[in-house]
Every structure is written in structure tokens, then in C-alpha cells.
ZAKE-884731 format. One record per residue (C-alpha): chain; x, y, z. Coordinates in pm, 1 decimal. Layout:
A	X	Y	Z;
...
This chain:
A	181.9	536.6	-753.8;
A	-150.5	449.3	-738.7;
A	-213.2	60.7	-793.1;
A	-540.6	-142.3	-784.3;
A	-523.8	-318.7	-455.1;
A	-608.5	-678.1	-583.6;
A	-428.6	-674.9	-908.2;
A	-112.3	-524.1	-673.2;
A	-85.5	-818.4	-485.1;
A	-178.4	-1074.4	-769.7;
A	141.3	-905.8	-939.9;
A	355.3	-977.6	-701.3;
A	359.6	-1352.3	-735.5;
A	316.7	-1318.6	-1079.2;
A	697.2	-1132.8	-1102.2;
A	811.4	-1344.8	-859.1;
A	746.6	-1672.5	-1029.3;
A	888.1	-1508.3	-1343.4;
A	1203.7	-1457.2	-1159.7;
A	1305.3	-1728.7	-976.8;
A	1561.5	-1975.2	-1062.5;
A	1455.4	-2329.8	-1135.0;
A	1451.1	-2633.2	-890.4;
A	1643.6	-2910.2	-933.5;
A	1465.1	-3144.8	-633.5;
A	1142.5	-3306.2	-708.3;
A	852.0	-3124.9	-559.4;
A	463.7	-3221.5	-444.8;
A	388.9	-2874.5	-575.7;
A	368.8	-2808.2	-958.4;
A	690.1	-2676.1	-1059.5;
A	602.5	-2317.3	-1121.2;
A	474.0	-2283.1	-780.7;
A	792.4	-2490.5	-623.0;
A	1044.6	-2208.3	-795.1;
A	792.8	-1928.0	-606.5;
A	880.1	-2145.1	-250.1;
A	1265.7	-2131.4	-347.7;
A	1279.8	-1787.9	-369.9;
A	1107.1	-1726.6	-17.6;
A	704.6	-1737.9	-169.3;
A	505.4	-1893.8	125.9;
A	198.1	-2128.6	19.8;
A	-23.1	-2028.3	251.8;
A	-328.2	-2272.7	113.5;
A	-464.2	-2406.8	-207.5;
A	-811.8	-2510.8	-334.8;
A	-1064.5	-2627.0	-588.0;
A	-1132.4	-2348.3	-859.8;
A	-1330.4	-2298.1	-1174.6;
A	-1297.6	-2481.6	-1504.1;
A	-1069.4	-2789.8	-1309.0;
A	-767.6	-2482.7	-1206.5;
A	-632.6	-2505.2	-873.6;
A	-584.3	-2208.2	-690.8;
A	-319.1	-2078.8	-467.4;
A	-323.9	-1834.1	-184.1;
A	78.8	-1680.4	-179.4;
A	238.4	-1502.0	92.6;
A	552.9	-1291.4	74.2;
A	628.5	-971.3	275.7;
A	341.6	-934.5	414.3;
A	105.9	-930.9	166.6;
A	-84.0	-1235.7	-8.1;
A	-181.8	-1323.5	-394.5;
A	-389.3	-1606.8	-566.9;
A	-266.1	-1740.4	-866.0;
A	-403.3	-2073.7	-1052.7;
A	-249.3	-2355.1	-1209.6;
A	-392.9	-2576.7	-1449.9;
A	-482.2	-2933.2	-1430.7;
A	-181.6	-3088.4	-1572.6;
A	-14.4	-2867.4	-1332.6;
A	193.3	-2721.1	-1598.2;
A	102.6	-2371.4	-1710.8;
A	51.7	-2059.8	-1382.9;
A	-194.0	-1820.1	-1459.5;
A	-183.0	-1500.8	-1248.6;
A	-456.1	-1240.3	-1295.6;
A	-810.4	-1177.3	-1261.0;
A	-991.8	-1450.9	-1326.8;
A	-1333.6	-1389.0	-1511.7;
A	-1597.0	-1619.5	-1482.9;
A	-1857.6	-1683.5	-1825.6;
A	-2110.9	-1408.8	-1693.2;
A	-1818.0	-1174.4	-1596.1;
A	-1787.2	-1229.7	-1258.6;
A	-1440.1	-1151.5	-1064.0;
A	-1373.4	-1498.1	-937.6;
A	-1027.3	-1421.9	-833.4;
A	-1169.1	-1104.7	-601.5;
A	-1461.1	-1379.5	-451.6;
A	-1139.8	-1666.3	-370.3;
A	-991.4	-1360.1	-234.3;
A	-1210.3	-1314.7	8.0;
A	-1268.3	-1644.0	134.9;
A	-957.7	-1792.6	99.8;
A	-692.8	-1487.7	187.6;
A	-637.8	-1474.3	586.2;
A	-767.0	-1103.7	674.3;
A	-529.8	-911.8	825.6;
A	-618.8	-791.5	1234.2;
A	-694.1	-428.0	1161.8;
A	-745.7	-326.7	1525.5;
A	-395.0	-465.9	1621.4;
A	-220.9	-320.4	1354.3;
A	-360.2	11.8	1401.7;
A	-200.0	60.2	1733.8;
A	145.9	2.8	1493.2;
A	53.5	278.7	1290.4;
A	-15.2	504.5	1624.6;
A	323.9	363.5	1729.2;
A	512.0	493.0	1384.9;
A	682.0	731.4	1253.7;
A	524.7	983.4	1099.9;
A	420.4	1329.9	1028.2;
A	149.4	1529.5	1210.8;
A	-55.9	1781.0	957.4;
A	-374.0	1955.8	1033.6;
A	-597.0	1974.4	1302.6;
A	-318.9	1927.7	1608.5;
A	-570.4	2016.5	1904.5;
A	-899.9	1753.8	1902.6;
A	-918.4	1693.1	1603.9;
A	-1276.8	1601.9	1499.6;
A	-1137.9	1289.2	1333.0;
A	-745.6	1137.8	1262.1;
A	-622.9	946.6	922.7;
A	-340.1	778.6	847.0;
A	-175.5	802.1	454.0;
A	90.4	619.5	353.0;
A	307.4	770.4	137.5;
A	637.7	763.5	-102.6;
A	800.6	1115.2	-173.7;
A	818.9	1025.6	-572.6;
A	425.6	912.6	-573.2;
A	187.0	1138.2	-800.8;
A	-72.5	1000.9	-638.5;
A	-0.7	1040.9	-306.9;
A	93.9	1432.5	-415.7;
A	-250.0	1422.8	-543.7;
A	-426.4	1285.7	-220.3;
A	-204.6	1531.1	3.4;
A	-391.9	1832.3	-201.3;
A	-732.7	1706.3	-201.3;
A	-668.4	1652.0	205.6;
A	-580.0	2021.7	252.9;
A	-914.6	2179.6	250.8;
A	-1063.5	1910.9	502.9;
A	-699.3	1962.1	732.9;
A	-846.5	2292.7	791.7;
A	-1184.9	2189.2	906.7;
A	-1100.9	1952.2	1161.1;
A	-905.1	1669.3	1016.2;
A	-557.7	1563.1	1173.9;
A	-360.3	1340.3	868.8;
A	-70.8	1130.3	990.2;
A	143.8	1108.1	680.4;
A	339.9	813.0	702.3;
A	678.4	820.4	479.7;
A	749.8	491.5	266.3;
A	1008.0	360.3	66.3;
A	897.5	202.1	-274.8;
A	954.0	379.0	-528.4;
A	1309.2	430.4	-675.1;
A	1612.2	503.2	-523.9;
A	1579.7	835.8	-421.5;
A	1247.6	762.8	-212.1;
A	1466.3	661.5	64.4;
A	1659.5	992.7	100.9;
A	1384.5	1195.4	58.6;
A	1219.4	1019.3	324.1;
A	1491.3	1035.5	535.9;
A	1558.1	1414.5	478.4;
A	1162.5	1491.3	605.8;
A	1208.3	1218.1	886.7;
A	1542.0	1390.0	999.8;
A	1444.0	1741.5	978.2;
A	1359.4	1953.1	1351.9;
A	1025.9	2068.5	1140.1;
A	902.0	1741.8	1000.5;
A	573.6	1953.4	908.9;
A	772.9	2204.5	740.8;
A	1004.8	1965.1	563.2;
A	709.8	1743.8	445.5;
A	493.9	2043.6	313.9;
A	841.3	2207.0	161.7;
A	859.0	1811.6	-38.1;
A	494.1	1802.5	-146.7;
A	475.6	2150.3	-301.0;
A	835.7	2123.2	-500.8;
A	682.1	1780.2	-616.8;
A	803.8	1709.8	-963.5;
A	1110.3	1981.4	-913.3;
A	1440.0	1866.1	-976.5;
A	1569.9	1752.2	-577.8;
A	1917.9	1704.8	-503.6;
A	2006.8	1473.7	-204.8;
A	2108.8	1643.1	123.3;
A	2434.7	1517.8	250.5;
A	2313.1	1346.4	581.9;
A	1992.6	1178.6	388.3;
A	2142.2	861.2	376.5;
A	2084.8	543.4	570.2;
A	2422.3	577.5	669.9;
A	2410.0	910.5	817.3;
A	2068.0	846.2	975.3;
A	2021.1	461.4	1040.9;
A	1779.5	520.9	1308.7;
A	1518.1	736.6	1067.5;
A	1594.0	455.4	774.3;
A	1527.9	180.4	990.7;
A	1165.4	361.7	1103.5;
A	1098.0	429.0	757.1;
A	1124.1	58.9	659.8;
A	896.3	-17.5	964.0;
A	659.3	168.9	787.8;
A	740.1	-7.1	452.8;
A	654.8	-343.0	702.6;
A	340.0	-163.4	852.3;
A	225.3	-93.4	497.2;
A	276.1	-461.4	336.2;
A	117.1	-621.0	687.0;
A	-205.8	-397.7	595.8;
A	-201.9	-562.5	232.9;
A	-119.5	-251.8	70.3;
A	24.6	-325.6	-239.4;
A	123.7	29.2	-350.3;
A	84.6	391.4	-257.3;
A	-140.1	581.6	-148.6;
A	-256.4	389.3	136.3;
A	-524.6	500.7	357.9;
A	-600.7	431.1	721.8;
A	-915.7	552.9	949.4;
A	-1183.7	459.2	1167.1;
A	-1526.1	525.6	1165.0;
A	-1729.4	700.0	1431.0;
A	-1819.9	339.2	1530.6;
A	-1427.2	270.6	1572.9;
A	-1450.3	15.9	1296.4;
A	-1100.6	37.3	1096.5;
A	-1114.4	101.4	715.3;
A	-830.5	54.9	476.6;
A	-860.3	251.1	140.7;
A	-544.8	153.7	-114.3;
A	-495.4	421.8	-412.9;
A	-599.4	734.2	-453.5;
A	-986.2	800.1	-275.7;
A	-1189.1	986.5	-542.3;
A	-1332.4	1326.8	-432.7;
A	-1681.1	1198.0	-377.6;
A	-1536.9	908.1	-93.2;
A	-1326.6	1205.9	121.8;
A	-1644.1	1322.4	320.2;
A	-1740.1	965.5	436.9;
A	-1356.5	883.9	514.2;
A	-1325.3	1188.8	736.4;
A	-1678.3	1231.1	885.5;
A	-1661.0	1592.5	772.3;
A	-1881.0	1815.3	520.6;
A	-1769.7	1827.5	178.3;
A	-1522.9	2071.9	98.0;
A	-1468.7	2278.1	-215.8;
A	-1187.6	2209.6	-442.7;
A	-1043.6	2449.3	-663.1;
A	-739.3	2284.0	-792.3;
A	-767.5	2191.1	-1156.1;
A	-527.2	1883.4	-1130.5;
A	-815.2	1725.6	-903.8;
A	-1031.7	1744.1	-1157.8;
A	-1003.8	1373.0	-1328.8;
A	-1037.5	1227.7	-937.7;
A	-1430.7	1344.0	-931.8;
């Protein structure tokens, strides 16, 4: 599922403060930010922001929000916060306030994971890395628009997460576990949508060593601040490390793979122009 990466993460503290249980011990932080800290929300900082709010940089799994409280310290907004000439004030807090994650040490994680290998296998003129749950439209979507440019020189490492539902797991697990992970992953993204009945031995149970991988990459995933899939990993011919969350429209594919445009004839591609 494709999610906007800021809203993603201002979300999450946004269902998490909406869930937790209240505090009964008195607090130096307002109370809707103390039940976030009960349940296992970090407060990473806070600060000054527009119209007398406080803001509030949130940590949980991995990945960080910013939500606001107002003066009284009684009311938690959560949300993009527009300033009077329609500026994103939340996005411009993001970015000085939210730690940045080290994108050169945690791509050597993702070369490290477990994953599978389409495309270009033998020099590759350039390598990217997708994350990506089996039950994800979106990701479906990307893996199509990535098939003319696999053919031309680009190696995708498609890493397998588990987000979305119950059976994202198993279907994980049944790629992850099969001799022909290629084969197994193709077989999944072309019977996307089909009716898919669980494999015996794709259970955590049967295979704990391919679950536990796959929730390394669910870990790999949140400590890149990807909120949702599909996430997007590569580096530029200058080795700088880019990080695209959601679906990349068709335009953005021949600057992400330092290839020449390719033509696409599928239909359902049309509405990512």
C-alpha cells in the first residue's frame, strides 16, 4: 500500500495516542503525550512552534512523527500543519527537528538481507532495492513498471515485508523458503489479486529462520523511515543513497536507475504517468 511518507509516520503517533490506556502518575509531559510514553512512544525532543503549539518529535519502531500540543497542554493535534500562506510547517519541523537516519550504514543492512535477486544478475549497470509486502497493489504496480528497465541493465533486490494482513507473512515466507526464490516471487506477483491458499510449511513455525529474516527486513524498513510499502532504495552514480517511499511515478524511473526511458505498454500504469 502506497502511503505518503510524512503523513505515514505522523499517523503513527496519532493511533498510538488514541490507543493507549490512561496514566494514573503525574507527569511533566501533557497528558496526551505521557499515555504515548506508557505505551513504549519515545520523546525524542520538543520545541517552540507556530501560533504558541509545542511540538513533539516521537519515536517508536524505528520511525519518528511530530505531533503538537496546545498551550494549555490539553488538546494533541497530529497532522500537517498549514501555516496562513499554505506552507507545510509540519514537513519544515520535520526536517530540522527529526534525527536523519545514516543512509550509508544502513545500506550495507540491506546488502546484508534477505532478499530476492531479479534482473540484470551479471554487472548490472545499476542495483535497487524495493521493499515489498505480497498483498501491496502498489508494490505489484512498481514490480511491472521495473520489468522493462530489468531487461536493460537493472538488477532489483526485492526485499519481502510483513505489514499488511495476516497472510503477508506466509506468503513471504513461501517465496523466502522456496529453492527458486526468483521463480516463486515472479509466480506471486503475476497471480496478484488471485485467490492464494497457504502452503503447509509457510508458517513461522515451520520456517522460523525465513520469518525471523523477514521481520529483519520489517526492522530494516522502519530504521529507513519507511512508513509503508513500496519502499525504494538506490544510489546514484555519485554513490549518494536515495530513499523513495510509495510508488515512483513513471517519469522518476529513468533518474532512479540511471537508464534510458523505457516504453510501457501496460494499461494499469497508466494513472502513475
Amino acid at each position: 500500500m502506497r502511503k505518503p511518507y510524512l503523513m505515514s509516520r505522523l499517523a503513527m503517533g496519532a493511533l498510538v495516542l488514541a490507543a493507549a490506556a490512561p496514566m494514573s502518575a503525574a507527569e511533566t509531559y501533557p497528558k496526551a503525550i505521557a499515555h504515548a510514553v506508557k505505551s513504549g512512544v519515545k520523546v525524542v525532543k520538543s520545541f517552540p512552534a507556530a501560533s504558541g503549539l509545542t511540538g513533539w518529535v516521537l519515536s517508536q519502531g524505528g520511525s519518528h512523527s511530530i505531533v503538537f500540543t496546545t498551550a494549555d497542554r490539553k488538546t494533541l493535534l497530529a497532522g500537517a500543519l498549514v501555516g496562513e500562506n499554505g506552507e507545510n510547517l509540519s514537513a519544515k519541523y520535520e526536517d530540522k527537528y527529526v534525527p536523519k537516519p545514516d543512509l550509508s550504514g544502513l545500506y550495507n543492512g540491506l546488502e546484508k538481507s534477505s532478499h530476492v535477486v531479479e534482473g540484470t544478475l551479471k554487472d548490472p549497470n545499476s542495483v535497487m532495492y524495493v521493499f515489498v509486502d505480497a498483498n501491496c497493489p502498489f508494490c505489484h504496480y512498481t514490480w511491472k513498471a521495473l520489468q522493462p528497465y530489468e531487461k536493460v541493465g537493472l538488477q532489483v533486490r526485492w526485499i519481502l515485508v510483513d505489514t499488511l494482513g495476516p497472510t503477508s507473512l506466509p506468503k513471504a515466507i513461501e517465496v523466502m523458503a522456496a529453492a527458486d526464490k526468483a521463480a516463486a516471487f515472479k509466480k506471486m506477483e503475476l497471480n496478484h489479486g488471485k485467490p492464494w491458499t497457504a502452503p503447509a510449511q509457510a508458517t513461522a513455525a515451520a520456517q522460523p529462520a525465513v520469518a525471523a529474516a523477514i521481520r529483519n527486513n520489517n526492522a530494516l524498513m522502519g530504521g529507513f523511515g519507511i512508513g509503508g510499502t513500496p519502499g525504494v532504495i538506490w544510489k546514484d552514480k555519485a554513490g549518494k543513497v536515495h530513499v523513495k517511499a510509495g510508488m515512483p511515478r513513471l517519469s522518476e524511473l529513468p533518474a532512479m536507475t540511471g537508464l534510458p526511458e523505457q516504453k510501457m505498454d501496460d494499461s494499469s500504469l497508466e494513472k502513475f504517468r
